[in-house]
C-alpha positions in Angstrom: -2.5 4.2 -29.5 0.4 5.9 -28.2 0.8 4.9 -24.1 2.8 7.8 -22.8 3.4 6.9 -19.2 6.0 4.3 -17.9 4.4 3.3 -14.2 6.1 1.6 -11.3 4.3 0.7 -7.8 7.0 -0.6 -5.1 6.0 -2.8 -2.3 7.3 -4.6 0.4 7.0 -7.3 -1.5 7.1 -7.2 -5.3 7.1 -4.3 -7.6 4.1 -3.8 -10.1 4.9 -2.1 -13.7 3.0 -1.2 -16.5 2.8 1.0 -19.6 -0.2 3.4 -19.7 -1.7 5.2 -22.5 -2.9 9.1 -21.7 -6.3 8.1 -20.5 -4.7 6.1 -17.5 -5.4 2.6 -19.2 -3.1 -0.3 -18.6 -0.9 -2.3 -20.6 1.4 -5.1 -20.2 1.4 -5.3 -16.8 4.3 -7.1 -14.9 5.0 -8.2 -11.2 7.9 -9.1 -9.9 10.0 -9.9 -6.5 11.9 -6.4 -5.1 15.1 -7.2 -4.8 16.3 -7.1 -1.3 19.8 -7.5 0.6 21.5 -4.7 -2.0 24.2 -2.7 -0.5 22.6 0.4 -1.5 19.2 -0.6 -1.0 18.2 3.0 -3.2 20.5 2.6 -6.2 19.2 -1.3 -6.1 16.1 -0.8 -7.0 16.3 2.3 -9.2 18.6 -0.4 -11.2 15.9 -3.0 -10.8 13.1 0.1 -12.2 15.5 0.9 -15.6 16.2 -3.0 -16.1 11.8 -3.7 -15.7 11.4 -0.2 -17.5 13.7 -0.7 -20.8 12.2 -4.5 -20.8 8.4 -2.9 -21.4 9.8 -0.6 -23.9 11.2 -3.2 -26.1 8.3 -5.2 -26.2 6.9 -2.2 -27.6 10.0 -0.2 -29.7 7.2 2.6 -30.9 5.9 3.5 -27.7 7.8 6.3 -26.4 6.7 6.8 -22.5 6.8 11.0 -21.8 6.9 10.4 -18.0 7.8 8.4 -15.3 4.7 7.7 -12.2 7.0 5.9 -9.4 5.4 5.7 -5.8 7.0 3.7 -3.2 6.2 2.3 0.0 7.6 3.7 3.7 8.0 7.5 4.7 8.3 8.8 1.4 8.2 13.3 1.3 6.4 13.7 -1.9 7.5 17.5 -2.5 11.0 16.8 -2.0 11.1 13.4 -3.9 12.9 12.0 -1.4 12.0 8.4 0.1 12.7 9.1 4.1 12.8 5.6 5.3 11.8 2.4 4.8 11.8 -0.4 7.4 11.3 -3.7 4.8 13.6 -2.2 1.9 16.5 -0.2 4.1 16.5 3.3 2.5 17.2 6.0 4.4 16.7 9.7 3.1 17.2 8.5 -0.8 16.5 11.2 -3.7 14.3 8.6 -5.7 12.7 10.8 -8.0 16.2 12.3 -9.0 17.8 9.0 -9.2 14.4 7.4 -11.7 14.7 10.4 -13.7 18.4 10.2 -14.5 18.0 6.5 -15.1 15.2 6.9 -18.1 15.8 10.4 -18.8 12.2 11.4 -18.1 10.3 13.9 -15.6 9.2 11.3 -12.7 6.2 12.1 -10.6 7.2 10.0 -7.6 4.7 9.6 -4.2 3.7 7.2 -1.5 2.3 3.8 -2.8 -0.7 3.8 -0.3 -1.1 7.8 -0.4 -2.1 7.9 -4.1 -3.3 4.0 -4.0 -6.0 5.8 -1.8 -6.4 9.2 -4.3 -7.3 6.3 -7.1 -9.5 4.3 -5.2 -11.3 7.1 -3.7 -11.7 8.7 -8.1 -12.0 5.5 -9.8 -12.8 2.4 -7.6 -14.5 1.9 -4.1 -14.8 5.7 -3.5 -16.9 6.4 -6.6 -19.4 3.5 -5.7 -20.6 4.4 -2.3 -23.2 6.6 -3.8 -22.2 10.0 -2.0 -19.0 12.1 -2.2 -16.9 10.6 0.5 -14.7 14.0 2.1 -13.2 12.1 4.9 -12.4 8.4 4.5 -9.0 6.1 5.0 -7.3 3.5 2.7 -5.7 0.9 4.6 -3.5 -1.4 2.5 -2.5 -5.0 4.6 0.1 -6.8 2.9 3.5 -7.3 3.8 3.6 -4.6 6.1 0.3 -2.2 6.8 0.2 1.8 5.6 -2.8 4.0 5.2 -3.8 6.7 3.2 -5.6 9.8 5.2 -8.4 11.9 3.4 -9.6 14.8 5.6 -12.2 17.6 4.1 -11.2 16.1 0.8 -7.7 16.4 0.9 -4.6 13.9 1.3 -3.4 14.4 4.9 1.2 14.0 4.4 2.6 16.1 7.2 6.3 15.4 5.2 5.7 12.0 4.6 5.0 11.0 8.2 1.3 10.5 8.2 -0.4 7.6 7.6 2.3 4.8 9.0 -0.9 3.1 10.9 1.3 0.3 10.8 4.1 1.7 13.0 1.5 2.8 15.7 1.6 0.2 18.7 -1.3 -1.6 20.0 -1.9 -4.0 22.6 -0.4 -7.4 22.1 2.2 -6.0 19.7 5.7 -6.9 19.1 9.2 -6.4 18.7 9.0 -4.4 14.9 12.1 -4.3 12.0 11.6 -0.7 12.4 13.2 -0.4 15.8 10.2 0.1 17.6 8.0 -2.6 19.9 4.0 -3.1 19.9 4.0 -2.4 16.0 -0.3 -2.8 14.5 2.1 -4.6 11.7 4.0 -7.1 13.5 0.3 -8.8 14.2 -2.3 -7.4 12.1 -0.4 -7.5 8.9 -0.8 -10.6 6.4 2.9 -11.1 6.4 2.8 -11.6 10.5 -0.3 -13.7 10.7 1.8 -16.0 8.6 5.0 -15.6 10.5 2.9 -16.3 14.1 1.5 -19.3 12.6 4.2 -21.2 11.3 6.1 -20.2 14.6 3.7 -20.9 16.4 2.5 -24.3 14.9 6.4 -25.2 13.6 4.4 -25.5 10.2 5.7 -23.6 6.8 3.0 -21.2 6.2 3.7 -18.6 3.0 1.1 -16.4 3.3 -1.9 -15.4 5.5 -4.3 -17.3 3.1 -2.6 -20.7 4.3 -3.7 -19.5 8.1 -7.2 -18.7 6.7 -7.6 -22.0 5.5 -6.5 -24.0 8.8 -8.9 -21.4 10.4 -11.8 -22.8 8.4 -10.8 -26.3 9.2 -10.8 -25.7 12.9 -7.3 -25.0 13.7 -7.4 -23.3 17.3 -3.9 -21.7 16.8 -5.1 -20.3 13.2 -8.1 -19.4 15.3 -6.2 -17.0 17.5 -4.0 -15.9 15.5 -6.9 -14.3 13.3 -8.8 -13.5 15.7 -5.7 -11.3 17.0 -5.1 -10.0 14.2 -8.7 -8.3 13.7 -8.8 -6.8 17.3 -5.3 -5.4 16.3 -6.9 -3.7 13.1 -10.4 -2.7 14.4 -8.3 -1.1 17.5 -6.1 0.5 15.2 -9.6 2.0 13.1 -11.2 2.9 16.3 -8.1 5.2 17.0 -8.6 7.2 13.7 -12.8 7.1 15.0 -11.6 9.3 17.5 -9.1 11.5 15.6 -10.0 11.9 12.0 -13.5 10.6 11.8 -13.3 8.8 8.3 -16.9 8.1 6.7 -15.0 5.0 5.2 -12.4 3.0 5.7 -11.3 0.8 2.3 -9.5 -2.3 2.8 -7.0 -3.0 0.5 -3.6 -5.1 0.2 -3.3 -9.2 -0.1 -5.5 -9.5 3.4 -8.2 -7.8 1.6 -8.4 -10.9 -0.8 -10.1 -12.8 2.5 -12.9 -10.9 1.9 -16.1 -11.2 4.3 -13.8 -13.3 6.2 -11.7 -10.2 7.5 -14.4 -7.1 6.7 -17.1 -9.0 9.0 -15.4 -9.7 12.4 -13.3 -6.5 11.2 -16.7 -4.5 11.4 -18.3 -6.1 14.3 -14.9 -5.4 16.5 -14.8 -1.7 15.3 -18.2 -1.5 16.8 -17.7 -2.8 20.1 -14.8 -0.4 20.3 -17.3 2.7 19.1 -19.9 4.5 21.6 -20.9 7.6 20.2 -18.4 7.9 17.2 -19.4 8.2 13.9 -18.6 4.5 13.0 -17.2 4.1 9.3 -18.3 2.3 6.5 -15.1 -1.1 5.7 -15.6 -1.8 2.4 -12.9 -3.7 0.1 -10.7 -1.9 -2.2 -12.0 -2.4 -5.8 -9.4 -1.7 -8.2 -7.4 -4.6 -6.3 -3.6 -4.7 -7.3 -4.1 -2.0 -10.2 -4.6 0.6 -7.5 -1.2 1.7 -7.3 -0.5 1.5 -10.3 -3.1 3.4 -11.3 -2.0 5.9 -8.6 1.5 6.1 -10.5 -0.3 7.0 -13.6 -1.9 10.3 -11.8 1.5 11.4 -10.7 2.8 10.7 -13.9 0.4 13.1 -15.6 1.4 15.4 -13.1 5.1 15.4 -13.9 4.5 15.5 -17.4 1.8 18.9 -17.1 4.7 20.3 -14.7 7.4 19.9 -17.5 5.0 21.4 -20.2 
């Protein structure tokens, strides 16, 4: 089996790699820490990608990858291959997909991580089990920071890059963001601010938003609230696109979505005291979990491989 694709998915957090083979399966998959605090945040992790990249390849010297899939998280202008900004990594206006193909010396096909996260989902994984063909729907991916993937009529809504930064939308309660703005849906729905308010709050280390979970379940009031928060945050964020877009579903996906009924439940019973006539959305979890993105890189991968042919 010859695995042609060399796949990269870039978080806030970690970066996911893989090698695929030409049906989009995944092999030797590997997640690791971004590297953060670079001087040139872009040529930092392009030198993080080739040192990841030639790693897989030696583990397997006859596998020769035709093309690169890279998607990244942030503004990101798919058509220019440009990655416009990013508030948790510090780029700024960075040719990524020039830089990832003169690092490996291979045609890249380089998008947003959430964007095509949401094109696999909706192909292979949540989209493909709700029974009908879902034309208007949004991924929403709560991790670190929040981003969402827009599907009207079928198609991928971009507008540049610019669509889709649900996080970066301010809603009441919201907070001073790292992106310069204030009232941020991130800097209180996200997992990585639940676990900031808590331990803040409380003067307790907490490292994640599945430490606040648990405390919630044992009573904690602060936990409480903090949760609690964090839902109206997200179902006023969802009621917004209600009005706008009108998504038949909205797929939760990201480390929150690992919470399960404990997030989708109050998440859906807030959406619907927000709702009055709109067409109220299926939430249903993401199903291809962390492989989503990478399994987004592995369409845009095919893509910059059919381009070069």
């Amino acid at each position: 089996m010859n695995p042609p694709y060399l796949l990269f998915d870039v978080g806030g957090t970690d970066i996911k790699a893989a090698l695929s083979d030409d049906e989009g399966n995944l092999l030797g998959i590997r997640r690791v820490p971004t590297r953060r605090g670079t001087p040139d945040p872009a040529a930092g992790l392009i030198d993080q990608l080739h040192s990841l990249g030639t790693d897989l390849m030696a583990e397997s010297p006859r596998l020769k990858p035709q093309a690169v899939g890279l998607l990244v998280c942030g503004v990101v202008d798919e058509e220019r291959g440009r990655g416009v900004f990013s508030a948790n990594l510090g780029w700024r206006d960075a040719p990524l997909r020039e830089m990832a193909s003169a690092a490996f010396a291979l045609p890249v096909g380089f998008g947003h991580d959430v964007s095509n996260a949401g094109t696999a989902e909706l192909r292979y994984g949540a989209g493909s089990e709700l029974g009908t063909k879902v034309r208007n729907a949004v991924m929403l991916v709560i991790g670190t920071g929040i981003a969402a993937a827009l599907f009207v009529d079928g198609h991928p809504v971009s507008s540049g890059g610019y669509a889709g930064e649900l996080g970066h939308a301010a809603v009441p309660g919201g907070l001073d963001c790292p992106c310069g703005a204030h009232g941020c849906l991130e800097t209180i729905g996200s997992a990585g601010a639940i676990a900031k308010r808590y331990a803040h709050a409380t003067g307790k280390p907490a490292t994640g938003a599945r430490e606040v979970l648990e405390a919630m379940n044992a009573g904690d009031l602060t936990a409480i609230r903090i949760w609690d928060e964090a839902i109206e945050a997200l179902a006023f964020s969802i009621a917004q696109l209600c009005s706008s877009i009108a998504p038949e579903a909205v797929i939760i996906g990201g480390g929150l979505a690992q919470s399960g009924e404990a997030l989708l439940g109050p998440l859906r019973l807030a959406l619907r005291k927000k709702l009055s006539y709109h067409r109220e959305p299926l939430i249903v979890p993401a199903r291809l979990g962390q492989d989503a993105g990478l399994r987004g890189a592995y369409l845009k991968a095919v893509e910059a491989k059919e381009e070069q042919a």
